[in-house]
N, C-alpha and C positions, 0 to 999 in steps of 0.2 A: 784553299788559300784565296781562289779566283773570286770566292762566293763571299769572305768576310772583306774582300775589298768595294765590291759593288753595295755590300749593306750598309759598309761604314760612307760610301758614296753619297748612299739614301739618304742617311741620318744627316749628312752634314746638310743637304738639301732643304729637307725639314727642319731645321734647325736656323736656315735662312729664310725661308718662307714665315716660320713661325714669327724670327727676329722682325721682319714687314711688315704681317701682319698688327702687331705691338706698337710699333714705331709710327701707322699709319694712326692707329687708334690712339696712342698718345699724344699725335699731331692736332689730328679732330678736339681732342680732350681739351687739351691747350687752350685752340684758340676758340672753343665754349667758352669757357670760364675766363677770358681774357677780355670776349664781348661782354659777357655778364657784369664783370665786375671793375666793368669801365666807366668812368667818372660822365655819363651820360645820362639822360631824360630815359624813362621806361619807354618811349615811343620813338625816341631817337633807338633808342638798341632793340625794339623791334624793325623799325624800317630796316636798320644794318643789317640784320638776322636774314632777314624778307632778300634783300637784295644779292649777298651770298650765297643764299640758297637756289634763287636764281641762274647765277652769275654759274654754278657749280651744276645745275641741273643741264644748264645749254650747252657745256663743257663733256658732260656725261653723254647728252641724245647727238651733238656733232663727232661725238667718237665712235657711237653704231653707225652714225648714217656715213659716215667714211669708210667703216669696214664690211658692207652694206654694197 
């Protein structure tokens, strides 16, 4: 009985992680196509692009160099 409680433990686990994973890439998805198809100049929504990616790259190397 011990054994089908820790699997179904598992499963709900995986089932959160999956649910994150989705939600994280639907998020991303979003706000692609929301830069894209924004009433903007092709070099205005490249700069916007450019500077996001930025902005999310120095977000990303400042959370190794803290756990670091």
């Amino acid at each position: 009985m011990e054994q089908k409680e820790e699997e179904g433990e598992e499963m709900n686990r995986d089932n959160w992680s999956g649910m994150g994973v989705g939600l994280g890439v639907g998020i991303l998805v979003g706000a692609l196509l929301g830069i894209l198809f924004a009433p903007q100049s092709g070099k205005e929504t490249r700069k916007a692009i450019k500077t996001k990616a930025n902005q999310l790259r120095d977000r990303v190397t400042g959370k190794f160099k803290k756990r670091a």
